[in-house]
C-alpha positions in Angstrom: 147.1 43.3 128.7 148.0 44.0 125.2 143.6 45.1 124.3 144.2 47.7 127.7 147.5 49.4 126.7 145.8 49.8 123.0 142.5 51.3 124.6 144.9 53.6 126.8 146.7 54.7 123.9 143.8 55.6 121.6 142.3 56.9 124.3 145.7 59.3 125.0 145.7 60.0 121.0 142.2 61.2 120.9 142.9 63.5 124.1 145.9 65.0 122.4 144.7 65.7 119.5 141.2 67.6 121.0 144.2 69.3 122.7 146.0 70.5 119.7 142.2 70.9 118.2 141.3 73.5 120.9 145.0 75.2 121.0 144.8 76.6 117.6 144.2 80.4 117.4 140.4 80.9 116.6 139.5 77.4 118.3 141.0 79.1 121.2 138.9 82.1 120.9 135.9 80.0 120.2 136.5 78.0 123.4 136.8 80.7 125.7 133.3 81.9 124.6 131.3 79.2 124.1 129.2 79.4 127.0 127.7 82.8 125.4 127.7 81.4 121.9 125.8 78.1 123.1 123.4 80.7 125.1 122.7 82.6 121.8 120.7 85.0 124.1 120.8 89.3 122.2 120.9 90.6 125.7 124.3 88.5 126.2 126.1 87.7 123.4 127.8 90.9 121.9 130.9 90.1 124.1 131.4 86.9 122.3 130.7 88.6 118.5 133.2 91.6 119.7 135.5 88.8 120.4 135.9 87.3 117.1 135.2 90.4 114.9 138.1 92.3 116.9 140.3 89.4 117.5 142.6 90.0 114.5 142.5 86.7 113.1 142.0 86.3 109.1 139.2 83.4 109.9 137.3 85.8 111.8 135.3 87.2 108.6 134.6 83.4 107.3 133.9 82.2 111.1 131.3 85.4 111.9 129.6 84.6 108.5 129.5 80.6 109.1 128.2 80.9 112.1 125.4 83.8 110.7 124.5 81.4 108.5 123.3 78.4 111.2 126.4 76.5 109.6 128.2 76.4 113.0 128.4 73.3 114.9 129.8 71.9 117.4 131.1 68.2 118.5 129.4 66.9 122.0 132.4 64.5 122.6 135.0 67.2 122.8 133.6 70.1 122.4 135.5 71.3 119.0 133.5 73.7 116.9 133.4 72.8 112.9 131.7 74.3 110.2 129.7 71.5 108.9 127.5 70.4 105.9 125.0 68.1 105.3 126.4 64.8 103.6 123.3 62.9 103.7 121.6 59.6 105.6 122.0 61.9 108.9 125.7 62.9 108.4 127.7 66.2 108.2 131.4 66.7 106.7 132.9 68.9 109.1 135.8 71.4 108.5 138.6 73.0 110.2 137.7 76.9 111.2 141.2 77.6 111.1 142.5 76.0 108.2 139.7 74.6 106.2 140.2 71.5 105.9 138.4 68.6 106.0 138.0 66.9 109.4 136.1 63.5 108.7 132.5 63.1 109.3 129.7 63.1 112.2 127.0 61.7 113.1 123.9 64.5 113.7 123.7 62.8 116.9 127.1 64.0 117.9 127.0 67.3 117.0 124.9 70.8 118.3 124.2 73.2 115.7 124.2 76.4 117.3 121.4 78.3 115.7 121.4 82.4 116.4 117.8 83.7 116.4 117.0 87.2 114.5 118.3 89.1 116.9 121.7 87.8 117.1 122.0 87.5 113.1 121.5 91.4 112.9 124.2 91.9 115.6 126.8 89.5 113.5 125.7 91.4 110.7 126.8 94.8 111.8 130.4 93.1 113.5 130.5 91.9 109.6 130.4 95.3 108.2 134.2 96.0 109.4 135.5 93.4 107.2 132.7 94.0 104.3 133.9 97.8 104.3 137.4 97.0 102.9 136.4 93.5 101.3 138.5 93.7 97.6 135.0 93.8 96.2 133.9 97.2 95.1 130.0 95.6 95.1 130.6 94.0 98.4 132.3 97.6 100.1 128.8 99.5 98.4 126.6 96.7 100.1 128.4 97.6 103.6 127.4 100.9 103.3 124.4 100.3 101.9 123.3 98.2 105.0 125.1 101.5 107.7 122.7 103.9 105.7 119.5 101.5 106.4 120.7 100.7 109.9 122.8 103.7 111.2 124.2 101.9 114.1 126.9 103.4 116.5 129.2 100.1 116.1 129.4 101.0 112.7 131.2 104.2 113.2 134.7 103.1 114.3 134.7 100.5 111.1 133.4 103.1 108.9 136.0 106.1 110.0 139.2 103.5 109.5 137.9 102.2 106.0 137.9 106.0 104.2 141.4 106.5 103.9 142.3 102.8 102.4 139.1 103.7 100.0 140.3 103.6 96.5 136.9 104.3 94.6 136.3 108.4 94.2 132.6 107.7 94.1 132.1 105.2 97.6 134.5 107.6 99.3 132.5 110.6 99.2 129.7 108.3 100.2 131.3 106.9 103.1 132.3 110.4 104.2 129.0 111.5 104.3 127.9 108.4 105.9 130.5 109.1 108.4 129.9 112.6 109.3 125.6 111.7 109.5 126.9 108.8 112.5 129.2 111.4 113.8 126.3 113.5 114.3 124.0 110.7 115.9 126.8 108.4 117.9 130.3 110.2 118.8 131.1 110.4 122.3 132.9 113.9 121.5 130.4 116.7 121.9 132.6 119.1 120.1 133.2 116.8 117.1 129.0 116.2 117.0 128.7 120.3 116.7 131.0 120.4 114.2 129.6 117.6 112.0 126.4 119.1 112.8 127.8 122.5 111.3 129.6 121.0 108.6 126.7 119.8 106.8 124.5 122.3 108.0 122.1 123.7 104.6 122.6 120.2 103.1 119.2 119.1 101.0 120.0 115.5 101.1 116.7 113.8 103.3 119.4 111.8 104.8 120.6 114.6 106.9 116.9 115.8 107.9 116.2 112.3 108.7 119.6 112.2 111.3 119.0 115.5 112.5 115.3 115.3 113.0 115.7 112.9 115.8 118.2 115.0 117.9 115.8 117.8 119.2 113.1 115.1 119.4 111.3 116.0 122.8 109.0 114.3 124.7 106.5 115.5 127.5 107.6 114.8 131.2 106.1 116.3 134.4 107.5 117.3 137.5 106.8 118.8 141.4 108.5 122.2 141.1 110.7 121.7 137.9 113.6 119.6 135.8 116.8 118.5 137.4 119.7 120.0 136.0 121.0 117.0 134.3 118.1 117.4 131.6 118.3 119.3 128.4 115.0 121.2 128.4 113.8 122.2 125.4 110.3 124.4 126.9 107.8 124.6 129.7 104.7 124.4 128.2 101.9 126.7 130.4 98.4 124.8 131.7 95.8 126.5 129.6 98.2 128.2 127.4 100.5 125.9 125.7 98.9 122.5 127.3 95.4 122.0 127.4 93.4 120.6 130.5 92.9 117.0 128.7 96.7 116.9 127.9 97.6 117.6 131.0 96.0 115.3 133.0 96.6 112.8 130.1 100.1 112.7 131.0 99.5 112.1 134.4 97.3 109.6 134.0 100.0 108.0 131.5 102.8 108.5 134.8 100.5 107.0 137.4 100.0 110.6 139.0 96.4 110.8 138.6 93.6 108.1 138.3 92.0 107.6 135.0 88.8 109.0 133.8 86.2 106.3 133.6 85.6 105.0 130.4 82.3 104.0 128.9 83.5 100.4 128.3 84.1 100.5 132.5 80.7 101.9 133.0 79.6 99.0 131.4 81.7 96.6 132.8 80.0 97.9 136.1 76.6 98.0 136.0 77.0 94.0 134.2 78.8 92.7 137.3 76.1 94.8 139.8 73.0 93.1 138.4 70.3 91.9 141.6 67.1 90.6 140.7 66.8 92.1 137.9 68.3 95.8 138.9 71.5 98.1 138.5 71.5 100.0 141.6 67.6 99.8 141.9 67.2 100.9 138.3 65.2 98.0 135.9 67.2 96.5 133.4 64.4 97.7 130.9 65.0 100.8 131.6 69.1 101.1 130.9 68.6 101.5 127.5 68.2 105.5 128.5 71.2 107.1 129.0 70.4 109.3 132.1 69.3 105.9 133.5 72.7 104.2 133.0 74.1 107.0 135.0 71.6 107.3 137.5 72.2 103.2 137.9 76.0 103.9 137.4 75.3 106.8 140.8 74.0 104.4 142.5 77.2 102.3 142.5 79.8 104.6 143.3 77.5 105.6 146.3 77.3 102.1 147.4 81.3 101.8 146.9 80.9 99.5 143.9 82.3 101.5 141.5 84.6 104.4 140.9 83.1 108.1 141.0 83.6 110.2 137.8 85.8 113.0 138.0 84.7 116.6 137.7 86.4 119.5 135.8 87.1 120.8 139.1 89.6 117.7 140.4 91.0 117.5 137.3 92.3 121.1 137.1 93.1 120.7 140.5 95.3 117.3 140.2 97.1 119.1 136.9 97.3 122.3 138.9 100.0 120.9 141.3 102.7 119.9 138.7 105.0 121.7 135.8 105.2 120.7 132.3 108.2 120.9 130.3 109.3 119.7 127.0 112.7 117.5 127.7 115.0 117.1 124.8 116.0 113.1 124.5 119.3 114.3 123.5 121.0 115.1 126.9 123.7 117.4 125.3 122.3 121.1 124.6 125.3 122.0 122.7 124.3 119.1 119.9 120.4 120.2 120.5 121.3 124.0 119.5 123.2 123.1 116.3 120.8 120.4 115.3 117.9 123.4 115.5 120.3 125.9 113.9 120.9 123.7 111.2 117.2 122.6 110.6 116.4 126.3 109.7 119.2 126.9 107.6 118.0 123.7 106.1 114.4 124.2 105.8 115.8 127.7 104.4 117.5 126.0 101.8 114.5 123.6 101.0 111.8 126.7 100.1 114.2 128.1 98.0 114.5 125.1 95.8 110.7 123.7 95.9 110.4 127.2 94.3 113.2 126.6 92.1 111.5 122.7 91.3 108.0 124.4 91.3 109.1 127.0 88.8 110.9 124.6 86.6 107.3 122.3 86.7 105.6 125.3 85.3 107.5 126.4 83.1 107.5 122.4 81.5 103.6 122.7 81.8 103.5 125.7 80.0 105.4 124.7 77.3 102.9 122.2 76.9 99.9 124.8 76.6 102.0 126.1 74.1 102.8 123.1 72.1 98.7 122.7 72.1 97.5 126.1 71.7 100.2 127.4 68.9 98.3 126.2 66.4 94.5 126.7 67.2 96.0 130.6 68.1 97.2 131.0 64.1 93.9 129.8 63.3 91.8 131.3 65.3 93.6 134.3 64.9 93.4 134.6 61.2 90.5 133.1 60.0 88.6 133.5 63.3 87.0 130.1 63.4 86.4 128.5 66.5 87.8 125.1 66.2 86.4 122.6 68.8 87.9 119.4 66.7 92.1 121.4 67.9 91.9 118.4 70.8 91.3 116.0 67.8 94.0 116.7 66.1 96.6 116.5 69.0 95.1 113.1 69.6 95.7 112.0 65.8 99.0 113.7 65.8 100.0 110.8 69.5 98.1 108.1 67.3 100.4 108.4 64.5 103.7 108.1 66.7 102.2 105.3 67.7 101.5 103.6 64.6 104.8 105.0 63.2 106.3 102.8 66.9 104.7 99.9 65.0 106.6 100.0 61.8 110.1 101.2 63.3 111.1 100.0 66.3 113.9 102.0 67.1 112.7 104.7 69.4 115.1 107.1 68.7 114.2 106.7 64.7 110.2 106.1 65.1 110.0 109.6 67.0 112.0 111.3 64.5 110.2 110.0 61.6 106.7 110.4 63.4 107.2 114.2 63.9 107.1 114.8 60.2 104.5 112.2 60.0 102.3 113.7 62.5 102.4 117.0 60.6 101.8 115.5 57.5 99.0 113.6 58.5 97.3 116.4 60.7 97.8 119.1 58.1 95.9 116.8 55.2 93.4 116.4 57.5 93.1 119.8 58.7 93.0 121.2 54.8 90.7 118.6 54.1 88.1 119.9 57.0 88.8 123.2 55.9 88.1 122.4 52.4 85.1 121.0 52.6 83.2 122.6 56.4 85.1 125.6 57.1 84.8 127.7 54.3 81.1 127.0 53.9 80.7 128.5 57.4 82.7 132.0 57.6 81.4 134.9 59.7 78.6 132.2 60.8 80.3 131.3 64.4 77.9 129.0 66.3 77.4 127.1 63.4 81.0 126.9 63.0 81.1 125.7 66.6 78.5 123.2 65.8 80.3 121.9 63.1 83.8 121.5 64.3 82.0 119.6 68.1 80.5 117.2 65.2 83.7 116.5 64.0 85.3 116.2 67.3 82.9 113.5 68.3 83.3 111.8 64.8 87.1 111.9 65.2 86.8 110.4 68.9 84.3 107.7 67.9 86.4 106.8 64.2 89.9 106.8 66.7 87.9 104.2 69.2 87.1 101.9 66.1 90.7 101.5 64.9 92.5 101.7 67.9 90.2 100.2 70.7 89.2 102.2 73.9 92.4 101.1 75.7 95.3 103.2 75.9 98.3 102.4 73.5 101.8 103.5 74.5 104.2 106.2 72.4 107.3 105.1 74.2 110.4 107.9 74.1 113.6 106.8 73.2 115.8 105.6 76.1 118.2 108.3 76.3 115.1 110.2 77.7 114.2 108.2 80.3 114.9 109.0 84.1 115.3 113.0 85.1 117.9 115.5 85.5 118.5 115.7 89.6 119.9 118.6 90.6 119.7 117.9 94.2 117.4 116.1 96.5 114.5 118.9 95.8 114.7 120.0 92.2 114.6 117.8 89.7 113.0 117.2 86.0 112.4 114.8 83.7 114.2 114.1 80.1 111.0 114.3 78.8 109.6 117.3 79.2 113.4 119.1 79.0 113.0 118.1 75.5 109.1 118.7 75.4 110.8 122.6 76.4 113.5 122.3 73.0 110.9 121.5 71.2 108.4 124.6 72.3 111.6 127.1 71.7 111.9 125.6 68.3 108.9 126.0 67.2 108.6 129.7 68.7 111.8 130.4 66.8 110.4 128.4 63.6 107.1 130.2 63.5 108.1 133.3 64.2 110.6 133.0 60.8 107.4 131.7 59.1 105.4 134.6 59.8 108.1 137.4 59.5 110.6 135.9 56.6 108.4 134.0 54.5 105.8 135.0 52.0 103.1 132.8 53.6 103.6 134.7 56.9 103.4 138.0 55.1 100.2 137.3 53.4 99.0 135.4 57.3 99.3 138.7 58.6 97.3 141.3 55.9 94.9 139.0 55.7 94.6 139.2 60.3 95.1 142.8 59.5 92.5 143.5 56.6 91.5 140.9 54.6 89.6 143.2 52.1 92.6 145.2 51.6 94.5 141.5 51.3 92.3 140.5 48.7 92.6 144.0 46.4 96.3 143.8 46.8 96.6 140.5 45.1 96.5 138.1 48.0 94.0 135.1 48.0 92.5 135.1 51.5 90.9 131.7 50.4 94.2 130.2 49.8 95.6 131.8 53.0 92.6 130.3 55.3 93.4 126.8 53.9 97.0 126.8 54.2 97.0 128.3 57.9 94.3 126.3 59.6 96.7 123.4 57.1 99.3 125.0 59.0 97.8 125.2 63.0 96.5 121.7 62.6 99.9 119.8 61.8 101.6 121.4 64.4 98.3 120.1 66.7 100.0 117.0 65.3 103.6 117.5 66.6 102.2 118.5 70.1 100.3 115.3 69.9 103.4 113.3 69.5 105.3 115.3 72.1 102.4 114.8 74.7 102.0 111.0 73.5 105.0 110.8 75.5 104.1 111.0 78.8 100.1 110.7 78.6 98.3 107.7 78.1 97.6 108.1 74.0 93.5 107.5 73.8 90.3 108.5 72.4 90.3 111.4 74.8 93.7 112.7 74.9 92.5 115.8 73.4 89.5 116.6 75.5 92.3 117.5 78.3 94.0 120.0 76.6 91.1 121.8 74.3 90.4 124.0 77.2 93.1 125.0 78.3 94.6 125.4 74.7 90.9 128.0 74.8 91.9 129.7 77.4 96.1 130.1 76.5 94.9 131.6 73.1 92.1 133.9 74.7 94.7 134.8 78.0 97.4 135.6 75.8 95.8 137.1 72.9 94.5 136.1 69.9 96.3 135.5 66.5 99.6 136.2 68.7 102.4 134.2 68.7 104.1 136.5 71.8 100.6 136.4 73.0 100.1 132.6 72.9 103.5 132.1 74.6 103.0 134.7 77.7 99.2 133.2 77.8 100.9 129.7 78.4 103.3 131.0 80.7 100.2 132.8 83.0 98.4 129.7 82.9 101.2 127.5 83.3 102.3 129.2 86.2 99.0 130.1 88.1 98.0 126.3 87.6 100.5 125.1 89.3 100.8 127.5 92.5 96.7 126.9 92.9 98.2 123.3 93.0 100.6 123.5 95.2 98.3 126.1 97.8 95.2 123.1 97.5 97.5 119.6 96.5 94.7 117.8 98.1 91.9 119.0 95.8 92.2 119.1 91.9 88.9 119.8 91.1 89.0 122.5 93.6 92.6 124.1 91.6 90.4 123.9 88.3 87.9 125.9 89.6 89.8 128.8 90.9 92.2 128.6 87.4 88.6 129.3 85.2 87.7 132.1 88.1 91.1 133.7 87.7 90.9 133.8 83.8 87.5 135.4 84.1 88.4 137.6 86.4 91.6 138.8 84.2 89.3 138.7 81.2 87.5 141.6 83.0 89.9 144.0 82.7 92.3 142.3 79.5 89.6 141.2 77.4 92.0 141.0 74.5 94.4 139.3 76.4 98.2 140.5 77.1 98.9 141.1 73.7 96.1 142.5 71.8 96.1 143.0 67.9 94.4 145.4 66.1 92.0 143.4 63.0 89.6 141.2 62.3 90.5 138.2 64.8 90.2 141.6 67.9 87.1 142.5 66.7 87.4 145.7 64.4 
């Protein structure tokens, strides 16, 4: 008697407390939909998550992400859900989901983990993003709306809306806002409210509002007896033969079961296999199939016999298409939203030509104060000694090879690139003296053998450069505080680099322009360009002046080297990609002129890149048309835009 009433009692103990297990708060909740949770089905369980994420409870948050994670289990004896973890040897330590705490241990026999597939994960993951929007954590509130802008769902909307005005962050407001207004435009049940969103943001260049807006007038083909119903938001009859072709047409038939298919060759095939008698396809040998005519004279011979379907003429096909209308139908039923989405497209696309001019403009005018950078110095030699310097490329390269090497010593970036600018002139102008020294002057007013010359040296260069440095290409990294770009918007944007690549161009404009009008080497530059006999009987040595200026354009070769090293891979060859067009700036523009050489690189700068832009799929093919351009223009300028009078022009 005494073994029954204990039995009875631990029997009533264990009832009452499952009772009080199941009567606290999210238990409760949990309880009353458990039948969907155990189901775990996406077509059935959002009631269930809208349950617990709406429910008000602080456990919710924890119990949504427990149960996200496959950590939610619960007990086969009683029923009572637990979070649980594994404790080893095929036992779990369960917990409390309202309290946390610890609630003994389980067998894995005696509990169900309750597993959500994909599916269900994502949809707990977007109830989550309510509580992840005003989560303390600034990094937590940026991952919530990080995960709305890569999944723009219409649950996320109501969350999103409430969280903005307990938003403390400046930055993640604005964000949110914008985020807001996009999911206004793509899931609010007001019309009015979607127009005005719409309008709102309407001119915008972010890609995020193109990409919300694109899919509002999104149409799709749909065909009908007589025409649409008036619960449709038609966006345009298209007219058979007109705006619809004959294939089209019946295509979307076809595709709505209006109209059989055209035979195929595969069913053709498929035929004439399944029809084979003693050795024949419709009475036609199988040797002689292997002619087309005789497959469909075998094929013929089918479709009379009813063993195969007849091929359809043009005839039945205009005919079948003939009997319905074709419209465009809008997949957004509101026309109100449809109008302001198209509206705002234009005003959009609008806004987007103006600034890929703007970004296109500010591309050439970085490339052409490259060409400038390059061709500065080979137009102060050229123009004044008239020597036709093949080895300029040469020197650009030696001028990126000693930032590198000057990278190897210091490696500071900042420091290394403001010691290898001096450097880089140093080094280029020794060399370029030296060359002049001991080729150049043995080789005046004899120009191919000039030519000759300097192409010798160019290869030397290139083969001496592969020696020490290898064939593989060494970097000339910029300091950090020029890396990324400055972003004006979602268009137009430019990197650090070449913003300073520009400084340096307009420095060296404004330093050589001093040089050659407020220093006595620049006076005596330009007698001797003017008339060097009269140069020489005034007291000028036009020996000395030949060294020091082709001294002079081959150390700033040297700084353009270094400013080009930059961004281009620093090799053998760098210079080979910029001695022509450094040829052409200096020709273009106007020999032995500094104005000259800068609206020369400006010309090409520019025309380069809008032949890019009209062929982006063919380089070789913008190349082309830039060297039939200059030709052209050097038909009718032949001493480029600004022409001197002298020696270097020809008098």
């Amino acid at each position: 008697m005494t073994r029954f009433l204990a039995a009875g009692l631990l029997l009533l103990w264990g009832c009452l407390a499952a009772m009080a297990e199941t009567n606290r708060p999210m238990q409760h909740l949990l309880q009353t939909q458990a039948a969907l949770i155990e189901e775990s089905s996406r077509r059935t369980i959002q009631p269930a998550i809208t349950a617990l994420a709406d429910s008000g409870l602080a456990q919710a948050q924890e119990v949504l992400q427990v149960w996200q994670a496959k950590s939610l289990f619960r007990r086969t004896a009683d029923g009572v859900f637990f979070r649980a973890e594994k404790a080893g040897a095929g036992r779990y330590d369960l917990f409390d989901l309202d309290s946390g705490a610890a609630r003994g241990q389980a067998e894995k026999i005696e509990l169900m983990q309750l597993k959500p597939n994909s599916g269900v994960r994502a949809l707990i993951g977007t109830a989550l993003v309510k509580f992840q929007l005003n989560d303390p954590d600034l990094l937590t509130r940026q991952a919530a709306v990080t995960s709305i802008l890569r999944d723009p769902s219409s649950a996320a909307l109501a969350p999103l809306r409430s969280s903005i005005a307990t938003e403390t962050d400046l930055e993640l407001r604005a964000l949110k806002q914008r985020q807001e207004r996009l999911l206004t435009m793509l899931h609010d049940d007001d019309t009015d409210a979607r127009v005005a969103a719409i309008r709102e943001m309407s001119g915008d260049l972010g890609v995020d509002l193109r990409a919300t807006l694109n899919p509002l007038v999104k149409s799709e083909l749909r065909v009908y007896d007589n025409g649409p119903p008036d619960n449709v938001n038609v966006a345009g009859e298209r007219r058979l033969g007109r705006d619809i072709t004959l294939e089209a047409a019946y295509a979307a038939l076809v595709a709505r079961d209006l109209a059989p298919a055209q035979v195929l060759p595969r069913e053709v095939k498929s035929a004439l296999e399944a029809n084979i008698v003693a050795g024949r396809v419709g009475g036609v040998p199988l040797a002689r199939l292997s002619d087309p005519q005789e497959r469909l004279n075998a094929y013929d011979a089918l479709v009379r016999s009813n063993l195969a379907r007849p091929f359809l003429t043009d005839d039945e096909r205009a005919a079948a298409t003939a009997r319905y209308r074709y419209f465009d139908i809008y997949l957004t039923p509101s026309e109100p939203v449809t109008t302001a989405a198209m509206q705002a497209l234009a005003e959009t696309d609008t806004y987007v030509a103006f600034n890929q001019t703007a970004d296109l403009t500010l591309d050439a005018i970085s490339l052409a104060s490259i060409y400038f950078l390059a061709a500065i110095g080979l137009a102060i030699t050229f123009g004044v000694m008239g020597v036709i310097n093949m080895a300029h490329g040469e020197f650009i390269m030696m001028g990126a090879y000693t930032g590198y090497v000057v990278q190897l010593v210091i490696p500071n970036h900042t420091l290394s690139i403001l010691v290898a600018i001096p450097m880089a002139f140093a080094v280029t102008f020794g060399v370029g003296v030296a060359m002049e020294r001991l080729v150049i002057r043995w080789l005046y007013n004899r120009p191919l053998e000039t030519l000759l010359a300097t192409f010798g040296i160019s290869i030397a260069l290139q083969q001496l450069a592969k020696n020490i440095f290898g064939t593989q290409a060494r970097p000339l990294t910029a300091p950090g505080w020029l890396d990324g770009a400055w972003i004006v918007n979602d268009v137009v944007s430019i990197s650090y680099i070449r913003i300073a690549i520009f400084g340096m161009a307009l420095a060296f404009l404004a330093l050589l322009l001093f040089i050659m009008r407020r220093t006595r080497l620049g006076l005596e530059t330009r007698a001797v360009t003017q008339n060097r006999g009269m140069a020489a009987s005034m007291g000028i040595n036009p020996d000395r002046v030949n060294m020091l200026t082709f001294g002079l354009g081959s150390g700033i070769a040297g700084i353009a080297g270094v400013a080009i090293g930059l961004f281009a891979k620093v090799t053998s060859e760098l210079g080979n990609d910029y001695i022509v067009q450094s040829f052409m700036t200096v020709v273009v523009g106007g020999v032995g002129s500094i104005w000259g050489t800068l609206a020369g690189a400006v010309l090409i700068g520019f025309s380069q890149k809008g032949i890019e832009w009209l062929t982006p799929s063919n380089t070789l093919a913008a190349q082309t048309y830039m060297i039939v351009l200059i030709i052209i223009f050097i038909q009718f300028r032949p001493r480029g835009i600004v022409a001197l009078r002298g020696r270097a022009a020809g008098d």
